[in-house]
N, C-alpha and C positions, 0 to 999 in steps of 0.2 A: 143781550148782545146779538146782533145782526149774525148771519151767516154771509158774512165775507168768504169770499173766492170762489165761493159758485157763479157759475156763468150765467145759467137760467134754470130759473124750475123748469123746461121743456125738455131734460135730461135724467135719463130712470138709470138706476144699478141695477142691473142683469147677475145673478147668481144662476152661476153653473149647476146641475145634476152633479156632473162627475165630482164635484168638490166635496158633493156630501158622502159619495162612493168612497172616493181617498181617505174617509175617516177624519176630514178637519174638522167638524162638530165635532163628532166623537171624541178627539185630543186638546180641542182649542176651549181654553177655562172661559167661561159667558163673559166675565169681563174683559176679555183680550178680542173677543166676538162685536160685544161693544163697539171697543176703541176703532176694530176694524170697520167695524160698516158706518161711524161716525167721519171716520179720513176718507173715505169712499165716496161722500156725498161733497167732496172737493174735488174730485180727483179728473183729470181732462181724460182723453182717449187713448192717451200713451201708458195712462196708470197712476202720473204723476200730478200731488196735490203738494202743498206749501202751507196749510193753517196752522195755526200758532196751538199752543199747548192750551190758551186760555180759550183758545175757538171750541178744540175738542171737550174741554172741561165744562164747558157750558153745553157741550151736545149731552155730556154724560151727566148732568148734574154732580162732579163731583170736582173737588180741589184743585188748581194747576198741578200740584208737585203729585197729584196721584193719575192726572191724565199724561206726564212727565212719565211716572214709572208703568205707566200702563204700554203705551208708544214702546217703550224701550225692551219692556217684555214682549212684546210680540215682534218687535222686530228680533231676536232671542229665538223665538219660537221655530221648531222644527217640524215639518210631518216625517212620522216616525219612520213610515214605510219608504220613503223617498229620498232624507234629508234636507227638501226643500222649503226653503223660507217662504214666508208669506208677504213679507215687507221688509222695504231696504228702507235705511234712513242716510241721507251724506249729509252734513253738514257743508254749507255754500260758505265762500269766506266774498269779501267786498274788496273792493281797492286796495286797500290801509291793512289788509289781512287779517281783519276781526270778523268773526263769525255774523255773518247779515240772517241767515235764514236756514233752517233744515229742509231740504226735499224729501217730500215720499215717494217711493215706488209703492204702489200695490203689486204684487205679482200675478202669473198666473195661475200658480196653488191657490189662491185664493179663491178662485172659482168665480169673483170680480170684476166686471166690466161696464164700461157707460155704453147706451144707446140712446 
C-alpha cells in the first residue's frame, strides 16, 4: 500500500530533547510510540494528518482494528506530570452528516514536528 498523504519525501520529523525530559518514553508503551511516529510521517506543519486506519496498519504491519485500538489509546494517553495529551482525534462529518474522515492532531507533548 502506497503512503498516501504525504506531500513529499523532502520533509523530516523533528523530535524534541525536551520530550524525552517530560518522561514520554518513559510513560508511552512502544506500541503507542509506533502508532505515533507512523501518524507523524502524514502530518502537515500545523501538526494535523488524516490517514486512514489501513494506512497506519500497513506502517505498523499490524491489523486495521489493532492500528483502530492503537490511534485511540494514545489519544487516551496522558503525561503523568503535566496531564497533557499527545494527540487529538475529531472525527469530520460531510454534508449528509455521516462521518467522512478523522483528523489528527499531533501536539506539542509530543516533542513532534515537520521541517
Amino acid at each position: 500500500m502506497p503512503r498516501q498523504g504525504c506531500m513529499t519525501s523532502d520533509i523530516f520529523v523533528k523530535f524534541h530533547v525536551d520530550a524525552v525530559r517530560s518522561g514520554l518514553l518513559r510513560e508511552l508503551d512502544p506500541r503507542l510510540w509506533a502508532t505515533l511516529c507512523a501518524l507523524a510521517t502524514y502530518m502537515d506543519a500545523k501538526g494535523e494528518c488524516w490517514p486512514t486506519q489501513e494506512q497506519i496498519a500497513y506502517l505498523l504491519n499490524v491489523k486495521r482494528p489493532t492500528a483502530g485500538k492503537n490511534i485511540r489509546d494514545l489519544a487516551a494517553f496522558r503525561l503523568k506530570a503535566t496531564g497533557e495529551p499527545v494527540l487529538l482525534a475529531r472525527k469530520v462529518r460531510n454534508n449528509n452528516g455521516t462521518f467522512e474522515n478523522t483528523v489528527y492532531t499531533i501536539l506539542s507533548a509530543s516533542g513532534l514536528t515537520i521541517f
